[in-house]
MIMARVEX-123083 format. One record per residue: residue number from 1; residue in three letters; x, y, z of N, C-alpha, C, CB in turn. Coordinates in pm, 1 decimal, padded with zeros to 6 digits. Glycine has a CB too. Example, Ala and Ser with C-alpha at 12.3 -4.5 7.8 and 13.67 -1.06 7.14 Angstrom:
<donus>
- n,res,nX,nY,nZ,caX,caY,caZ,cX,cY,cZ,cbX,cbY,cbZ
- 1,Ala,01319.0,-00569.0,00780.0,01230.0,-00450.0,00780.0,01320.0,-00330.0,00780.0,01130.8,-00447.3,00904.6
- 2,Ser,01285.0,-00225.0,00708.0,01367.0,-00106.0,00714.0,01290.0,00003.0,00787.0,01408.4,-00059.8,00572.5
</donus>
This chain:
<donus>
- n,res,nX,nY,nZ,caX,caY,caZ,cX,cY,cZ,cbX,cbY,cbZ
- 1,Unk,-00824.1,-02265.1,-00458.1,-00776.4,-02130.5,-00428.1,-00787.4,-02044.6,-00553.9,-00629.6,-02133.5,-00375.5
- 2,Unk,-00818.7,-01904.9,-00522.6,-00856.1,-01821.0,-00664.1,-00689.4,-01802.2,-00729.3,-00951.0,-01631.7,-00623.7
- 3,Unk,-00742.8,-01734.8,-00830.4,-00591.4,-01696.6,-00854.5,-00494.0,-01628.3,-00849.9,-00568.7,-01694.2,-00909.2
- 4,Unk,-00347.0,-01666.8,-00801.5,-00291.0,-01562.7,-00732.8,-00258.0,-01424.0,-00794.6,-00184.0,-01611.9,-00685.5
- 5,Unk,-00316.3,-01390.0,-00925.5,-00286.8,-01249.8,-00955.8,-00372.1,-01181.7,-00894.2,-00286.2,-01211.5,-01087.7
- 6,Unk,-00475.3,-01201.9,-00849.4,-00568.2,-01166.1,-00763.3,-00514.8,-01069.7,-00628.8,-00629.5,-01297.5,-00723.7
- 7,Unk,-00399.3,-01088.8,-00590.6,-00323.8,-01050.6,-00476.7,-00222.4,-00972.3,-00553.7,-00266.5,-01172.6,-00382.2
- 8,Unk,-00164.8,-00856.9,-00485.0,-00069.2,-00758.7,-00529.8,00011.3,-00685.1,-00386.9,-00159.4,-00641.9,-00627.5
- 9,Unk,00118.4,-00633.0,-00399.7,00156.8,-00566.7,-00362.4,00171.6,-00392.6,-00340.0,00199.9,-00621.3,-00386.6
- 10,Unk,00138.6,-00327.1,-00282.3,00103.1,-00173.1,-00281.4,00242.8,-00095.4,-00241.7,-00027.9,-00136.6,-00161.1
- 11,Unk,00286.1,00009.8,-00321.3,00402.4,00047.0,-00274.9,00404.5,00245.7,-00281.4,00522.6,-00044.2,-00379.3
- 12,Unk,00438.9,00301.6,-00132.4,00363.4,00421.3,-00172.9,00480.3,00441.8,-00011.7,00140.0,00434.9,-00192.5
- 13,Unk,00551.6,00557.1,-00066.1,00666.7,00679.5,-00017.9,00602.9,00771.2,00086.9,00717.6,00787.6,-00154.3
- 14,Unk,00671.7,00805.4,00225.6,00588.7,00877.7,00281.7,00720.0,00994.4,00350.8,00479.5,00779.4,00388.0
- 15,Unk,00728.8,01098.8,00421.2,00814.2,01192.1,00432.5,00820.3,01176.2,00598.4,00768.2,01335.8,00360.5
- 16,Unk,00728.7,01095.8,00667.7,00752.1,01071.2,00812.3,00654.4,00974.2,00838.5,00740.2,01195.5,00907.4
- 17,Unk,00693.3,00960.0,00937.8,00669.3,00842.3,01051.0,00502.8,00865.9,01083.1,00783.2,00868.2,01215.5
- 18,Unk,00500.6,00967.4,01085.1,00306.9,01027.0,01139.1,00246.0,00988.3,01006.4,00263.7,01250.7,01176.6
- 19,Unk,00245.8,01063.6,00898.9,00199.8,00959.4,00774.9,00228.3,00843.0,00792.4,00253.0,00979.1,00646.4
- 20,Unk,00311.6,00763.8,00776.7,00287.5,00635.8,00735.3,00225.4,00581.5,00864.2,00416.7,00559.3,00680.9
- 21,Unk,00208.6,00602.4,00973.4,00113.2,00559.5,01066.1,-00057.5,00541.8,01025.8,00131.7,00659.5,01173.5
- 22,Unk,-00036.2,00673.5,01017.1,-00207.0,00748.6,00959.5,-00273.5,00634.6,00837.7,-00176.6,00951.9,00849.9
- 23,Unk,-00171.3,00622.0,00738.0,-00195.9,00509.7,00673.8,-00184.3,00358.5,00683.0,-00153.4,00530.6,00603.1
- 24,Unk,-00134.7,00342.9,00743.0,-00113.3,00177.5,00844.7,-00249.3,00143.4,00905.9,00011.1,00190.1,01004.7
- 25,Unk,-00265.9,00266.4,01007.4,-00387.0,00242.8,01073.2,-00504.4,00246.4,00986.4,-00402.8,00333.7,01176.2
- 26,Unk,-00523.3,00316.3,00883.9,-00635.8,00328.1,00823.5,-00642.9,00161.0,00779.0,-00634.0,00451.8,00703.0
- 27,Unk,-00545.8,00164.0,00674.6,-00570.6,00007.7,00611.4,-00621.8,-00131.6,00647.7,-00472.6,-00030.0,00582.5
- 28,Unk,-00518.9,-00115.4,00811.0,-00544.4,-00203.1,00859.3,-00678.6,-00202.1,00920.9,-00454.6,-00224.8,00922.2
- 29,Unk,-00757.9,-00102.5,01006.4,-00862.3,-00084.2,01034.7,-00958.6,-00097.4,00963.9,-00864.2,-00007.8,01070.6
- 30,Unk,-00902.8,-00084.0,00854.0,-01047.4,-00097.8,00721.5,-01035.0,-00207.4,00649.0,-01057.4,00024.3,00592.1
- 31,Unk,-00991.6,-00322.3,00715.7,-00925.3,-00411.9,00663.2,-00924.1,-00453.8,00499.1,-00961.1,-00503.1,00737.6
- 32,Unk,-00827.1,-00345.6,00455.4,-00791.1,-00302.0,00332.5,-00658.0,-00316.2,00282.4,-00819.8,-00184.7,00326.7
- 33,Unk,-00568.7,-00441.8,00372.0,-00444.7,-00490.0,00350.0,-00460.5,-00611.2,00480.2,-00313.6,-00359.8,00359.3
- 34,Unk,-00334.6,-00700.2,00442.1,-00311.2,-00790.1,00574.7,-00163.6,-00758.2,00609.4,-00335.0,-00967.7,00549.5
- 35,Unk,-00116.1,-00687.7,00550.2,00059.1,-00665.0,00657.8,00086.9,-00533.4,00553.4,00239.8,-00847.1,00644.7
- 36,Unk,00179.9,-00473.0,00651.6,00262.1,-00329.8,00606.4,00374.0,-00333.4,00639.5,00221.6,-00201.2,00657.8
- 37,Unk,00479.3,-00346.7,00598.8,00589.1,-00335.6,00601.9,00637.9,-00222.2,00547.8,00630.6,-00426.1,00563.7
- 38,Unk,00754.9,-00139.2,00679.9,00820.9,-00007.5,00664.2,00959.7,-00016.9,00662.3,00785.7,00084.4,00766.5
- 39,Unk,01029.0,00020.9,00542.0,01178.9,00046.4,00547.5,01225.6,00195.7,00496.5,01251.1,-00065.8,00454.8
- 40,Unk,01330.4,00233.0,00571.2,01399.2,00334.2,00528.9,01467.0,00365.5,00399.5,01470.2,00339.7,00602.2
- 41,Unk,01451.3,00432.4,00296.4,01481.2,00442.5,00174.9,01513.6,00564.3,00144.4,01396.3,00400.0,00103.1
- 42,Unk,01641.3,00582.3,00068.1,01719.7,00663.9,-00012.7,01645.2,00682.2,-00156.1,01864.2,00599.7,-00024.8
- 43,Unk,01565.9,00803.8,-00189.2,01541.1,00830.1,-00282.9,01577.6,00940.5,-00363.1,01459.3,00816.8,-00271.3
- 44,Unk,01600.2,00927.8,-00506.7,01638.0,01037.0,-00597.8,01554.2,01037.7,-00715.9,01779.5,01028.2,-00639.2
- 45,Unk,01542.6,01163.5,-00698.5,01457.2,01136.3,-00790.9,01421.8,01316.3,-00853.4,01320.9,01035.5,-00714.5
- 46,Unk,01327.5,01347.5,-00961.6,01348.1,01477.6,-01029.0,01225.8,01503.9,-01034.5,01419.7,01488.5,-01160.2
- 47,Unk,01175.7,01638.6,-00949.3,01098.5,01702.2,-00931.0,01116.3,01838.3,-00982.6,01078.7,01686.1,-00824.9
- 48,Unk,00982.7,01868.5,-01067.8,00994.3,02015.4,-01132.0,01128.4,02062.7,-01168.2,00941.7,02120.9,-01037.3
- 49,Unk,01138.3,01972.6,-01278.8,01291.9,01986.7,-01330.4,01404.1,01997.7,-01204.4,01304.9,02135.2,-01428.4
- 50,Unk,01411.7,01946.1,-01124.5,01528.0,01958.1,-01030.7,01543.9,01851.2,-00974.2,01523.0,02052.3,-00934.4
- 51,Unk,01672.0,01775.5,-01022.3,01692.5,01656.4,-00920.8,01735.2,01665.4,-00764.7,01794.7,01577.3,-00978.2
- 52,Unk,01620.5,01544.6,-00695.9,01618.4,01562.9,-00548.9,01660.3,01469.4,-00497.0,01508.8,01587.3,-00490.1
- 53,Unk,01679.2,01452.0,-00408.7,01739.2,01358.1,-00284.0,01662.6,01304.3,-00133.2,01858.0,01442.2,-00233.9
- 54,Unk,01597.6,01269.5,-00112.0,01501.0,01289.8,00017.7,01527.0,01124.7,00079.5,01300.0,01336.1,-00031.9
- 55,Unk,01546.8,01114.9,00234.1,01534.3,01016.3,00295.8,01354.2,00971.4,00367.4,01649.6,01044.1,00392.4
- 56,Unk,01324.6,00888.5,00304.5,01173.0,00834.0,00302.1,01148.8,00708.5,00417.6,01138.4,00768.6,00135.2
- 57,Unk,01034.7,00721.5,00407.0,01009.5,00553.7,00415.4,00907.8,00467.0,00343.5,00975.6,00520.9,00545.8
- 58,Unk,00977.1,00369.8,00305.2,00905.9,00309.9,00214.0,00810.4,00237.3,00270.5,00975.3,00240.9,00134.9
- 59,Unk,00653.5,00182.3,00253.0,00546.2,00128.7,00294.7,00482.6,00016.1,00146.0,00446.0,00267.5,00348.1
- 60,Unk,00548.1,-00093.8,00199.3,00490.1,-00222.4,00124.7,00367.5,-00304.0,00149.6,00577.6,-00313.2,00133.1
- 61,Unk,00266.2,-00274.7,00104.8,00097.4,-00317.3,00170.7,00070.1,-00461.9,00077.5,-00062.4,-00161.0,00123.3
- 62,Unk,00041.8,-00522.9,00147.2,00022.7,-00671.9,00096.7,-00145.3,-00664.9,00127.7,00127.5,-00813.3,00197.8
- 63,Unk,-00196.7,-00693.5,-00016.3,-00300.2,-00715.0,-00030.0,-00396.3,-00738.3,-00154.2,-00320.9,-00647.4,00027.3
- 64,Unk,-00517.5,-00761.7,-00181.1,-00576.9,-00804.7,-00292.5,-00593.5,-00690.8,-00368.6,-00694.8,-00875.2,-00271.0
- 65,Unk,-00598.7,-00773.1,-00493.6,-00651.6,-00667.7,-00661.7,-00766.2,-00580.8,-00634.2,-00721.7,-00775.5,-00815.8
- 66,Unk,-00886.0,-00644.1,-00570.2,-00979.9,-00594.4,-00509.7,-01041.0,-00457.6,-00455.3,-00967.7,-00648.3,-00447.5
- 67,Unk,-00900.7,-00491.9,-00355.0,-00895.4,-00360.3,-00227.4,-00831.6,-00305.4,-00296.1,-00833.4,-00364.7,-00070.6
- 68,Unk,-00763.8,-00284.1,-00427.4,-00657.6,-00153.7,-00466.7,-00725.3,-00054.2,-00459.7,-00588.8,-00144.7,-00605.9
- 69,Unk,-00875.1,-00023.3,-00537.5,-00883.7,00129.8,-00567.2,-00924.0,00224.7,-00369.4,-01059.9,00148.5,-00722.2
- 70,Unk,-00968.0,00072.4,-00307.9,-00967.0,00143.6,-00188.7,-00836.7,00200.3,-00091.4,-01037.8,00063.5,-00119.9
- 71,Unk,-00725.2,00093.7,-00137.5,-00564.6,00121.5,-00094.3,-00580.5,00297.1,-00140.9,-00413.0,00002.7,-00211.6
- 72,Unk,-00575.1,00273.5,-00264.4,-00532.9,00414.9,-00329.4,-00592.2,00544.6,-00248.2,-00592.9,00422.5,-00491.0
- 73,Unk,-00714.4,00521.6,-00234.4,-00795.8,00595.3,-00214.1,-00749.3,00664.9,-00019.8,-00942.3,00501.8,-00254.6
- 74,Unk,-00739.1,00549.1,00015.6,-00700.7,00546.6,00171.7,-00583.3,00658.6,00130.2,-00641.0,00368.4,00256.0
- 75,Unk,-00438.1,00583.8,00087.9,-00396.5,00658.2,00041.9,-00340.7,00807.6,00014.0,-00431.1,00627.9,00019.0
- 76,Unk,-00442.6,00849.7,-00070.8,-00433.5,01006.1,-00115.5,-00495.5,01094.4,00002.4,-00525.2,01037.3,-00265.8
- 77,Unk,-00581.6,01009.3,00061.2,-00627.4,01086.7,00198.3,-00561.5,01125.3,00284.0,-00696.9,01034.2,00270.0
- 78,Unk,-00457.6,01029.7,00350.4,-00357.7,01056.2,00393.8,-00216.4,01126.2,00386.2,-00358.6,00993.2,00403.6
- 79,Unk,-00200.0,01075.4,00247.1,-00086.7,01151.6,00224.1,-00046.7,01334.6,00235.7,-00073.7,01109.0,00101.9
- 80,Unk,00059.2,01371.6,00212.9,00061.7,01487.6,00224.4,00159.7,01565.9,00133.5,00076.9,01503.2,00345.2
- 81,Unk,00204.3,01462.0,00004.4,00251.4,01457.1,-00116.5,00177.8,01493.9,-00240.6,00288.5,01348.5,-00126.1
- 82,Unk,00226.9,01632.7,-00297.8,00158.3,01670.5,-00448.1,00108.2,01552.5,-00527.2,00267.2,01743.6,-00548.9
- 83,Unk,00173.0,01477.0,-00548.9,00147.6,01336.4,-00635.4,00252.3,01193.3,-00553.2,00216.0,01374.4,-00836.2
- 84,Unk,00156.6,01200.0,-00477.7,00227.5,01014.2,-00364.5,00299.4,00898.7,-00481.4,00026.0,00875.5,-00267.1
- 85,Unk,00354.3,00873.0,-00460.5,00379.2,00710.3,-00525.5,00270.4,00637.7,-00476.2,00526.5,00623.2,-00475.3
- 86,Unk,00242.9,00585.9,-00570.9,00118.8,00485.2,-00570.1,00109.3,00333.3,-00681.7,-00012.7,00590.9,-00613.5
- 87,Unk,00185.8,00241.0,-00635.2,00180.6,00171.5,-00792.9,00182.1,00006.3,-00708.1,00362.9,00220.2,-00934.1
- 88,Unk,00129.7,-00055.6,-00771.3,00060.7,-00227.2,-00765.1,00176.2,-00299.8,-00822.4,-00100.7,-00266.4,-00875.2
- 89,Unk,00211.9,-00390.7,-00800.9,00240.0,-00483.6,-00854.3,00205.2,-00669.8,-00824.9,00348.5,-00441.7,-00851.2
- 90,Unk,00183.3,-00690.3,-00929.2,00075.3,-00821.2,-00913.2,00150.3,-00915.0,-00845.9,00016.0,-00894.2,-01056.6
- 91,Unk,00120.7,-00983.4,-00776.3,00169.6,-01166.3,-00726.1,00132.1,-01260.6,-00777.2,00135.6,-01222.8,-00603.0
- 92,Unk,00284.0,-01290.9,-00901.1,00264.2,-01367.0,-00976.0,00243.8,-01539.1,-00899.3,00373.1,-01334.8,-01070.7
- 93,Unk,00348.7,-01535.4,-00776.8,00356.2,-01649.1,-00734.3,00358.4,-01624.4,-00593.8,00458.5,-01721.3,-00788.6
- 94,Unk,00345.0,-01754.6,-00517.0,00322.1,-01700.0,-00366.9,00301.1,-01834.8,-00275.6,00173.5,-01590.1,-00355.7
- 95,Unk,00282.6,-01869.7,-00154.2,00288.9,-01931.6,-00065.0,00143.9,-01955.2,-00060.7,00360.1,-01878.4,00036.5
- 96,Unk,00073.2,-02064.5,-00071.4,-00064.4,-02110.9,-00087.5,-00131.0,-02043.4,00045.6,-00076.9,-02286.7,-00096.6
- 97,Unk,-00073.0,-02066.7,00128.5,-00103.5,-02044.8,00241.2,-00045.5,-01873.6,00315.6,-00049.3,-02176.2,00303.0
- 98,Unk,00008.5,-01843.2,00249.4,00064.2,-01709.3,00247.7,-00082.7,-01638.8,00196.1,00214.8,-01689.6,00137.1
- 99,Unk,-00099.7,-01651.5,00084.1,-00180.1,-01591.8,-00010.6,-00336.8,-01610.3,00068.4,-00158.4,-01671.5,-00170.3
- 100,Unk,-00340.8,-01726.0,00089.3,-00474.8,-01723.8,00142.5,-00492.3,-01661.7,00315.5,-00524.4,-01885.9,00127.5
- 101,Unk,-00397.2,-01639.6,00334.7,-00419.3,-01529.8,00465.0,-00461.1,-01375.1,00416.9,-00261.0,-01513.1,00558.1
- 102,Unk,-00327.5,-01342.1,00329.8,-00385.8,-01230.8,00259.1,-00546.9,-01216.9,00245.3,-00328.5,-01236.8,00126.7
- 103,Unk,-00609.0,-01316.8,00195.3,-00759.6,-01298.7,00176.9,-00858.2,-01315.4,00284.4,-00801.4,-01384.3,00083.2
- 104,Unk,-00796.0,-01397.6,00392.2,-00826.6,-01363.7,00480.6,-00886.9,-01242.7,00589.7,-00770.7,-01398.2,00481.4
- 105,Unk,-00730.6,-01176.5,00549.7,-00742.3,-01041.7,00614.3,-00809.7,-00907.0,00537.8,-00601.6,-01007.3,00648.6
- 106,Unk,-00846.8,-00918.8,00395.2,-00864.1,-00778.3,00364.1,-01026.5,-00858.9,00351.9,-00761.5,-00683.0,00211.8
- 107,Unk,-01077.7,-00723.0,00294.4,-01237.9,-00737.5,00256.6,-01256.3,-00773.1,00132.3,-01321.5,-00614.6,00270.7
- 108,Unk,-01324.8,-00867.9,00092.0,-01340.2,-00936.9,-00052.7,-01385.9,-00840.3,-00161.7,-01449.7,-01057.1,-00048.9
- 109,Unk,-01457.1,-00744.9,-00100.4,-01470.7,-00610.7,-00248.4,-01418.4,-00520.8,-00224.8,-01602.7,-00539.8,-00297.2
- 110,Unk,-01294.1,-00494.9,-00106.6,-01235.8,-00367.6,-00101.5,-01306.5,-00268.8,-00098.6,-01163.7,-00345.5,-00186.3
- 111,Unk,-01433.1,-00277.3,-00049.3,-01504.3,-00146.7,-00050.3,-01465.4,-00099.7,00129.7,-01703.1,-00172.5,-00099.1
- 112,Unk,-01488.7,00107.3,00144.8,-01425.3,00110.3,00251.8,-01575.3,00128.7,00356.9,-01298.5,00234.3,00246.4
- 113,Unk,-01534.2,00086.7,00491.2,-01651.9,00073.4,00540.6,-01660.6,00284.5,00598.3,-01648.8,-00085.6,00683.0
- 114,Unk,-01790.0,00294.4,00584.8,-01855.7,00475.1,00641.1,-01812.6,00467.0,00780.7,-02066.0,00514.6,00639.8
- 115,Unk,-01787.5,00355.4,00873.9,-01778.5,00399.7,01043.9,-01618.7,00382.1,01033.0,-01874.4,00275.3,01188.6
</donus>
């Protein structure tokens, strides 16, 4: 099995339910993640000097090092945020068999397909 830093986690804020769809479907269609997980999240945070408050939802994309710049990319397309949250974090450790589904499901160069 390659190695599991190879696999990461994608974590990126959305303001409704129609975004984070738009991006679900893309990913998954472009098989550019293997699971998305959505939770409701309390965020604060300081925009143009003004601290804010906004109820989100958070979108956790499980998938390879690979597919990131295409995650990203999917991403910014979708979004409808001045500057989205967008940030990786690696999988240091993981379920052998967890992990190798992950690779399973995305595309080995993360490139996105034209159709």
């Amino acid at each position: 099995m390659p190695s599991q830093t190879q696999y990461c986690v994608v974590l990126t804020t959305v303001q409704d339910e129609r975004v984070a769809q738009a991006i679900i479907d893309a990913l998954l269609q472009k098989k550019l993640a293997a699971c998305v997980q959505v939770k409701t999240v309390d965020s604060h945070y300081v925009w143009q000097n003004e601290c804010c408050h906004d109820v989100e939802l958070q979108l956790m994309i499980k998938t390879t090092m690979a597919c990131y710049a295409a995650v990203e990319e999917v991403i910014r397309l979708c979004h409808d945020y001045a500057v989205p949250e967008i940030i990786a974090w690696p999988i240091t450790q993981g379920s052998a068999a967890y992990l190798a589904w992950i690779e399973e499901c995305c595309l080995s160069k993360g490139s996105i397909d034209p159709g």
